[in-house]
N, C-alpha and C positions, 0 to 999 in steps of 0.2 A: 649463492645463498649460504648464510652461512649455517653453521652446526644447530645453535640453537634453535634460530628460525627453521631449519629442515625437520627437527624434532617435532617444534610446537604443531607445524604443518600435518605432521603425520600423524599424531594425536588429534588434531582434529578432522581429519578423515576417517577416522574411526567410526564418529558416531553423525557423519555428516548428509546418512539417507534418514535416518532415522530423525535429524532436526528438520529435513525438508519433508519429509511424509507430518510434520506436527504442524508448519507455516504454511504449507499449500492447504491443510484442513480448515485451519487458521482463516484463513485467505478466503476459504468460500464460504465457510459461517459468517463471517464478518461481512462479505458480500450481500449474500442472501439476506440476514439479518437487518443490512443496512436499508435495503432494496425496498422489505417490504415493510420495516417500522416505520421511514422519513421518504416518505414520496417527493417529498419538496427537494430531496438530497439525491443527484444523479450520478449513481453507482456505474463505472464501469471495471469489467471485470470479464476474462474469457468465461470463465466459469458458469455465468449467470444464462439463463435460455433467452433473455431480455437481447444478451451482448448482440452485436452484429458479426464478432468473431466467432461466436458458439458453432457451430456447424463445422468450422473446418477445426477447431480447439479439438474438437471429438475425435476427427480422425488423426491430428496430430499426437495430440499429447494424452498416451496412455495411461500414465500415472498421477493426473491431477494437472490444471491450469496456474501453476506458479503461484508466488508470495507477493506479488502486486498489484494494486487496486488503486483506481483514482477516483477522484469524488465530487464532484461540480455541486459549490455550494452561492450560487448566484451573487457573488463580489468579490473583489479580492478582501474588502473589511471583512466579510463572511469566512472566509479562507483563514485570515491569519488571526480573529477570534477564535474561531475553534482551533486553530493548532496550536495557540497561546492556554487554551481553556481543555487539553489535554494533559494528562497526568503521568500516564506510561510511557508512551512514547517519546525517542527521543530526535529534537530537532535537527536531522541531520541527512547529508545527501546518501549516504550508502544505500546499499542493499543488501540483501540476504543475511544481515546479522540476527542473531538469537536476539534480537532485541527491535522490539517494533520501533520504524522509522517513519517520521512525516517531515514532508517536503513541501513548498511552494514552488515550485518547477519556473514560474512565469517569470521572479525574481531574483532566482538564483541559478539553477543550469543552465536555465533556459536567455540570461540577461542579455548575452554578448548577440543574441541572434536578433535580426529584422520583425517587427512584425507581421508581416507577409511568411517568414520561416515561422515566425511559429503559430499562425493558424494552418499552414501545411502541417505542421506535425500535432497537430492537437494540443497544444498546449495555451491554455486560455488564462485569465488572471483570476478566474475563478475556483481555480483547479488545483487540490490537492493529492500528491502521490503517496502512497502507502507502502509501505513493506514493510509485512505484518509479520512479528517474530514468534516465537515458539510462547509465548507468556500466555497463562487459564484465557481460554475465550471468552468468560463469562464476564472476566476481570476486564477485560478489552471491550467487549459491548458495554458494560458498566460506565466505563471510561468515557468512550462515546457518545453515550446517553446523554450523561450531564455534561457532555460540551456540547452538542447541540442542542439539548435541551435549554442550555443558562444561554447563549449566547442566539438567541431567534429573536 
């Protein structure tokens, strides 16, 4: 590693509970929100009482259910209007950056795999992944709104 990069690293370790206590909040408002504004729109997410994960999420994970959320919006044309007809977020595979991420998992990580692998792992062509960054949640449902909103 070098000097700079060991620098930049340690600076951002500093404030690196404090961005994950703001995306896992993040993460479950944006859940919830999602959950029970657009029924049409299927929210998964540990966090939610809906999830099939929720039960053992509880006993696991003390301090909040992580900054990931996927969202089954019935097409892949569904899918990739609304992540076209998003404004924040930026189109791209990471995670955990301060900066909300959207994915199409079916076309891009997921492309090299069989079919058959990726209805084993849940990855359908409807299916968008989230990882939801530190940015106003209000500004983020906002965001959401009018992309599912304009693109129905």
């Amino acid at each position: 590693l070098a000097p700079m990069n060991a620098y930049l690293n340690l600076i951002g370790m500093e404030t690196l509970g404090l961005r994950m206590e703001r995306q896992r909040s993040n993460a479950l408002e944006l859940a919830q929100w999602l959950e029970e504004t657009y029924p049409s729109v299927t929210v998964n997410y540990p966090g939610l009482k809906s999830s099939n994960w929720y039960e053992i999420s509880e006993k696991q994970f003390s301090r909040g259910y992580g900054a990931i959320l996927t969202l089954r919006v019935g097409s892949k044309e569904n899918a990739f209007a609304l992540i076209d007809a998003l404004k924040i977020p930026y189109t791209l595979s990471n995670i955990g950056d301060t900066k909300t991420l959207v994915i199409h998992p079916e076309s891009t990580i997921a492309a090299h795999i069989s079919d058959e692998e990726k209805l084993q792992s849940g990855v359908f062509e409807d299916l968008i992944r989230i990882s939801v960054g530190i940015e106003d949640i209000e500004d983020l449902k906002e965001d959401f709104k009018q992309a599912i909103e304009n693109n129905r």
